[in-house]
C-alpha positions in Angstrom: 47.3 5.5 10.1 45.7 2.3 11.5 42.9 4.8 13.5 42.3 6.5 10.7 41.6 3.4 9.0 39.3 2.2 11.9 37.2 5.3 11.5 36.8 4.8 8.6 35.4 2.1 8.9 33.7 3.0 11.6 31.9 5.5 9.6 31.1 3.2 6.6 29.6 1.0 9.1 27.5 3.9 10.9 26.4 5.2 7.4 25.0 2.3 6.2 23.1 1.2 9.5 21.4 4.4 9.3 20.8 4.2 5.3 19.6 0.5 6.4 17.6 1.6 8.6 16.2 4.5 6.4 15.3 2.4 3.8 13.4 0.2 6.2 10.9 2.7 7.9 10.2 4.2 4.3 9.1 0.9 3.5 6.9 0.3 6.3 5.3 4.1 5.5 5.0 3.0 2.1 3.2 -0.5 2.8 1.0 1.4 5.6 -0.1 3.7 3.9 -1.1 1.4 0.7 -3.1 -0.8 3.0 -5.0 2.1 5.1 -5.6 4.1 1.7 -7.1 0.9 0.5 -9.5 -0.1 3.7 -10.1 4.0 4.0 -11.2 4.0 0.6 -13.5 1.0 0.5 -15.2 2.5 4.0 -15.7 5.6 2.6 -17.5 4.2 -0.7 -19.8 1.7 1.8 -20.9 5.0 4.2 -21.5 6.9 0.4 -23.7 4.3 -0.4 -25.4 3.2 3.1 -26.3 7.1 2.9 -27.4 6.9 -0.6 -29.2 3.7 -0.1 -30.8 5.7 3.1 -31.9 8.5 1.0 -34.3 6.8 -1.1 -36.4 5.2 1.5 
């Protein structure tokens, strides 16, 4: 009964490493892809308008 107990535990432990761990690299996708989108976005809109501002001349 005392094994069982230890695995058990064992697997609680396991579980919540990986749900830890989970958590953590969705995070990190989350926060990376906020900041690219942002700096990917503000590029794109200066190239639009360098090749606007090129159009005219």
């Amino acid at each position: 009964m005392r094994n069982r107990l230890k695995g058990e535990w064992m697997r609680e432990k396991a579980l919540g490493i990986l749900f830890i761990l989970f958590l953590l690299c969705f995070a990190a996708i989350v926060v990376e892809e906020t900041l690219l989108g942002g700096r990917r976005k503000r590029r794109l809109m200066k190239e639009a308008k360098k090749s606007h501002d090129s159009g005219k001349n």
